[in-house]
C-alpha positions as CSV (number, residue, x, y, z in Angstrom):
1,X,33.1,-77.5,15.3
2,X,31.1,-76.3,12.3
3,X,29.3,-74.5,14.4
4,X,31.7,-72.8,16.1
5,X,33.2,-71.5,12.8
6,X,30.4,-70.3,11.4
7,X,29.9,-68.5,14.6
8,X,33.5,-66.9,14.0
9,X,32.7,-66.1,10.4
10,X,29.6,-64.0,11.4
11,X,31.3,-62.6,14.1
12,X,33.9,-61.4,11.8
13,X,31.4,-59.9,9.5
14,X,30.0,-58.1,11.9
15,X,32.9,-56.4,12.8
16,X,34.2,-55.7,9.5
17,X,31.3,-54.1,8.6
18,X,31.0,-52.4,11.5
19,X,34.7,-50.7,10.8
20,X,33.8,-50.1,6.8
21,X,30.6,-48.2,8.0
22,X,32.7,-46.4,10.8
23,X,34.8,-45.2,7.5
24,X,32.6,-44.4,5.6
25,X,32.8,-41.0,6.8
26,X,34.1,-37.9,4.5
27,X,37.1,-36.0,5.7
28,X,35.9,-32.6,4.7
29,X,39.2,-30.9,5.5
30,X,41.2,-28.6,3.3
31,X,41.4,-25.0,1.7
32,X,38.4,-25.1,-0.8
33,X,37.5,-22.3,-3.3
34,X,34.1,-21.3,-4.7
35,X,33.5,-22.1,-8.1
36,X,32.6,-19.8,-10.1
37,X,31.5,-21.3,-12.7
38,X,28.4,-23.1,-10.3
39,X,27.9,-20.3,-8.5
40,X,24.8,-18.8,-7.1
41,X,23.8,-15.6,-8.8
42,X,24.2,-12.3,-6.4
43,X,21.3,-11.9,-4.7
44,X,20.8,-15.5,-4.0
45,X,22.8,-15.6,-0.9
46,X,25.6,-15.8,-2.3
47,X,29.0,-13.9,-1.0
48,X,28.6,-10.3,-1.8
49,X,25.1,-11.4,-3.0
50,X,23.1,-8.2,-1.5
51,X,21.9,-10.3,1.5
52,X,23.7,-8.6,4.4
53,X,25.7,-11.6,4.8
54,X,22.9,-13.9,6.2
55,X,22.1,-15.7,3.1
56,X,24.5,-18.8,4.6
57,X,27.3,-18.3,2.0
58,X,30.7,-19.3,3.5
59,X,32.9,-16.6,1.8
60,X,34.6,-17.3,-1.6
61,X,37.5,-18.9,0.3
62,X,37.1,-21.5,3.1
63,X,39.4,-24.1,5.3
64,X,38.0,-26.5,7.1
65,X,39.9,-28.9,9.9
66,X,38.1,-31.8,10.9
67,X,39.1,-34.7,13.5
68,X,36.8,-37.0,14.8
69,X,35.2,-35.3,17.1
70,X,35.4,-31.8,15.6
71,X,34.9,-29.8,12.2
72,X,36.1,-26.2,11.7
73,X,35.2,-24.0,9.7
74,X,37.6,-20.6,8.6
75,X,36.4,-18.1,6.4
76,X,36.1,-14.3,5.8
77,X,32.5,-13.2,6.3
78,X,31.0,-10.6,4.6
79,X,27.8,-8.0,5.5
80,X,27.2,-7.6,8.8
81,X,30.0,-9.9,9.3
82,X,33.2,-8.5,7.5
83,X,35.8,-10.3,9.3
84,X,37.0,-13.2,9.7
85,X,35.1,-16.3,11.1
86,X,35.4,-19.5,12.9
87,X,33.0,-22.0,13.6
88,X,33.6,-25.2,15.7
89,X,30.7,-28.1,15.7
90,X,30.7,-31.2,18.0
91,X,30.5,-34.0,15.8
92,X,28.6,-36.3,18.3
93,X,25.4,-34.4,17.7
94,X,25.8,-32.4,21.0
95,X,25.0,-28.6,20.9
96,X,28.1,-26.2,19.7
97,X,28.1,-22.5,20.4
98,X,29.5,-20.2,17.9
99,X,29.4,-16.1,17.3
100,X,26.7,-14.6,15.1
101,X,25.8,-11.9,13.4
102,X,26.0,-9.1,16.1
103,X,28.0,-10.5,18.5
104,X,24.7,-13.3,19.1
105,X,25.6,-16.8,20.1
106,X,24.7,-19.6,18.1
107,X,23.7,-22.5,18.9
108,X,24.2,-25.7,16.2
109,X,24.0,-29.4,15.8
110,X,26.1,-31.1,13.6
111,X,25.0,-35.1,13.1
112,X,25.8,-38.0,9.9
113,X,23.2,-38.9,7.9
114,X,25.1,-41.3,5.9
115,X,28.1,-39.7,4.5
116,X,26.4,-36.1,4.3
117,X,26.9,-34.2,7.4
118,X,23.8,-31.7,8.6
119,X,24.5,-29.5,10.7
120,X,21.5,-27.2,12.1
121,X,21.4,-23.9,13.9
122,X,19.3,-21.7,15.9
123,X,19.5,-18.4,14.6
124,X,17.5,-15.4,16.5
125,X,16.3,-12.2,13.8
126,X,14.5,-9.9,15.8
127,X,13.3,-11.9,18.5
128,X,12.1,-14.6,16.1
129,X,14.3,-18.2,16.1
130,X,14.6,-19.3,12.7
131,X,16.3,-22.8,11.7
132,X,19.4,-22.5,9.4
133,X,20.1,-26.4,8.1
134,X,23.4,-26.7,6.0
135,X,24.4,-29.9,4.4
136,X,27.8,-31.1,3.8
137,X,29.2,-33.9,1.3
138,X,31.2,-34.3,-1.3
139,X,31.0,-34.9,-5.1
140,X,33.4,-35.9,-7.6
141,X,36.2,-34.1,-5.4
142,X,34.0,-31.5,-4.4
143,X,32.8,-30.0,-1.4
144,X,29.5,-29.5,-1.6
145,X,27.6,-27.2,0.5
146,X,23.5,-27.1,0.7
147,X,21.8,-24.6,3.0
148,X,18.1,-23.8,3.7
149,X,18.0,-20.4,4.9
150,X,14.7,-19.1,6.6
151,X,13.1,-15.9,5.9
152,X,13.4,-13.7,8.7
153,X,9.4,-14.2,9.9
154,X,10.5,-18.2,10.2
155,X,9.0,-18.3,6.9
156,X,9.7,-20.9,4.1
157,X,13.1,-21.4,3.8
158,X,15.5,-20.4,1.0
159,X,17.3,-23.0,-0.9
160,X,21.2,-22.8,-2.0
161,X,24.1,-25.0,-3.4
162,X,27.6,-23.6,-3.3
163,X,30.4,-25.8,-5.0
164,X,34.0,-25.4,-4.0
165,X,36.7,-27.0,-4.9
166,X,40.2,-27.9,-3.2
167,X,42.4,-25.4,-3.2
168,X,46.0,-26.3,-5.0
């Protein structure tokens, strides 16, 4: 009998950890703003930052849906791509298409490495596939959004942090 509920405690355990893990999961949806006050400086990448709109940035203004198998991204590009945008990403870590600059699919993974959520894309300059990486997560009620952005050659990557916070 001792046994048996020792058995049933583990058991239990198990499954309760299993569905605080499963939680553990941010819920990145909302209207979020930049904040100007972390910025990137122009040039960086940023919106408006003299990069032709490749530098990553997701506009100054951005609302994201999210279920659990799907997160959306809304925002008003800027650049090459002045209007606004939509990207969808498969949560499963299956491949999502999306446009890109020019009209040029995009192909993107989005999987959880703990509670940060990476999603990578192929991106094609000039007949040369480059890897875009962004990473999601929040801080202190903050989305949080970290990028490496490849030189057009495939070279070493460029590094940015935007900060945006939720929209009131």
């Amino acid at each position: 009998m001792k046994r048996l509920t020792a058995l049933m405690a583990v058991a239990a355990l198990v499954v309760g950890s299993a569905t605080v893990f499963a939680q553990a999961k941010p819920n990145f949806a909302g209207k979020w703003t930049l904040d100007p006050a972390v910025a990137p400086a122009a040039g960086n990448g940023a919106p408006g930052g003299g990069r032709g709109g490749r530098g990553g940035g997701l506009g100054q203004e951005l609302t994201i849906t999210q279920d659990a198998t799907t997160l959306t991204l809304e925002y008003v590009g800027g650049g090459r791509n002045p209007g606004p945008m939509k990207l969808a990403y498969k949560l499963d870590g299956s491949e999502s298409k999306n446009p890109g600059m020019g009209g040029q699919e995009q192909v993107s993974k989005a999987a959880w490495q703990g509670d940060h959520l990476v999603v990578t894309t192929q991106l094609n300059f000039g007949g040369n596939s480059v890897e875009q990486k962004r990473t999601f997560s929040l801080e202190g009620g903050n989305l949080v959004i970290e990028s490496v952005n490849p030189g057009r050659e495939g070279g070493a990557g460029t590094p940015m942090k935007m900060t945006y916070k939720k929209a009131s």
